[in-house]
C-alpha positions in Angstrom: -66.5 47.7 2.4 -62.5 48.3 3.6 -61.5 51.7 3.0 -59.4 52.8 0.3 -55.6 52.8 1.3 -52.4 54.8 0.2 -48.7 54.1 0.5 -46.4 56.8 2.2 -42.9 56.2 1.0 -40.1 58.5 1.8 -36.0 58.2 1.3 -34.0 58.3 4.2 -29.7 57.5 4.9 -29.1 53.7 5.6 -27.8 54.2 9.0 -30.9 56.1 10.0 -32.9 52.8 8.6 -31.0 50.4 10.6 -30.8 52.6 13.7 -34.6 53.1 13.6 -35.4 49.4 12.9 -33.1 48.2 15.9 -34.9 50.9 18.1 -38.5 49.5 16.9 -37.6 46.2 17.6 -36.7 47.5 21.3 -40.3 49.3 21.8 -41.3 45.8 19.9 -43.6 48.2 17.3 -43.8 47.3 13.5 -43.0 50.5 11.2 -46.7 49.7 10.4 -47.9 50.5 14.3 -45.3 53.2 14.4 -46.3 55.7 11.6 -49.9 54.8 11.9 -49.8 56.2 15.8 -47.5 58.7 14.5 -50.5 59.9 12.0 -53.1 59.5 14.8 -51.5 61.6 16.9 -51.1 64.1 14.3 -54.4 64.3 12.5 -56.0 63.8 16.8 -53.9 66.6 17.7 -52.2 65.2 20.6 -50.8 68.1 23.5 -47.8 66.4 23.6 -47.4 65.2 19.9 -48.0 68.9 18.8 -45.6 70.2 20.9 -43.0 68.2 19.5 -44.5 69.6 15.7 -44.1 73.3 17.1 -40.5 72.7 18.1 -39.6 70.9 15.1 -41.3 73.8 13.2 -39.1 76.2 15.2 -36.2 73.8 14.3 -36.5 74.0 10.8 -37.4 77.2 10.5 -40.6 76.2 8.1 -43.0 78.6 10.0 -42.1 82.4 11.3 -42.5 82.8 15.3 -45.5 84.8 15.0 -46.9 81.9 12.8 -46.1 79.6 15.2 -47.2 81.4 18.1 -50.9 82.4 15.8 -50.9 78.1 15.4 -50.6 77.6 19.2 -53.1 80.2 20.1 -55.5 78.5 17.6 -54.8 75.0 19.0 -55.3 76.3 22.3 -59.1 78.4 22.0 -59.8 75.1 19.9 -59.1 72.9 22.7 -61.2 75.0 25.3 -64.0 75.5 23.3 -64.1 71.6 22.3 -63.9 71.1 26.6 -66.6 73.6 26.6 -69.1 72.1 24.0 -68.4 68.8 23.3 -68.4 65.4 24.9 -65.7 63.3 25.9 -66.0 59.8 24.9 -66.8 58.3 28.4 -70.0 61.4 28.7 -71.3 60.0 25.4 -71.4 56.1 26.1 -72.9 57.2 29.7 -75.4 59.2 27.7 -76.0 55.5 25.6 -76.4 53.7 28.6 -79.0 55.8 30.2 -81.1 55.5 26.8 -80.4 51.9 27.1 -81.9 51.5 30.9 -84.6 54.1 30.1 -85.8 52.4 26.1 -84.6 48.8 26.4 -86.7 47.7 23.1 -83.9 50.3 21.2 
């Protein structure tokens, strides 16, 4: 069963439209592949993707500097506990292929 989908839609000026088309067309990326990595990055929590977020929050002025700085703090013990407790992705298929040499009939 696919899962549900929504549509995002959102206004912006002509020019930025064409400029933004011309310059995915250069990175050859659909608006599709475009916003969906944007999202990914987003929801994942990319370093780099939410340091961009933090300056464009400073940029806007849409959070105080304390807020921002409580966010990055947060970010930061999150990321250092998930290094200390959790697996990466590459621990946890090594993990599968040890129970695959050790119980073959799984």
């Amino acid at each position: 069963m696919t899962e549900k989908t929504k549509k995002i839609i959102f206004a912006i000026p002509e020019n930025d439209k064409a400029k933004f088309k011309v310059q995915l067309q250069y990175d050859s990326l659909t608006q599709a592949d475009f916003f969906r990595g944007v999202l990914q990055a987003y929801l994942n929590k990319d370093n780099s993707f939410m340091h961009f977020i933090s300056e464009l929050k400073s940029t806007l002025g849409s959070q105080s500097k304390p807020q921002i700085k409580k966010v990055k703090k947060n970010l930061q013990e999150s990321q250092t506990t998930s290094k200390q407790f959790a697996l990466e992705d590459d621990e946890v298929e090594n993990i599968f292929d040890i129970l695959e040499k050790e119980h073959p009939d799984l």
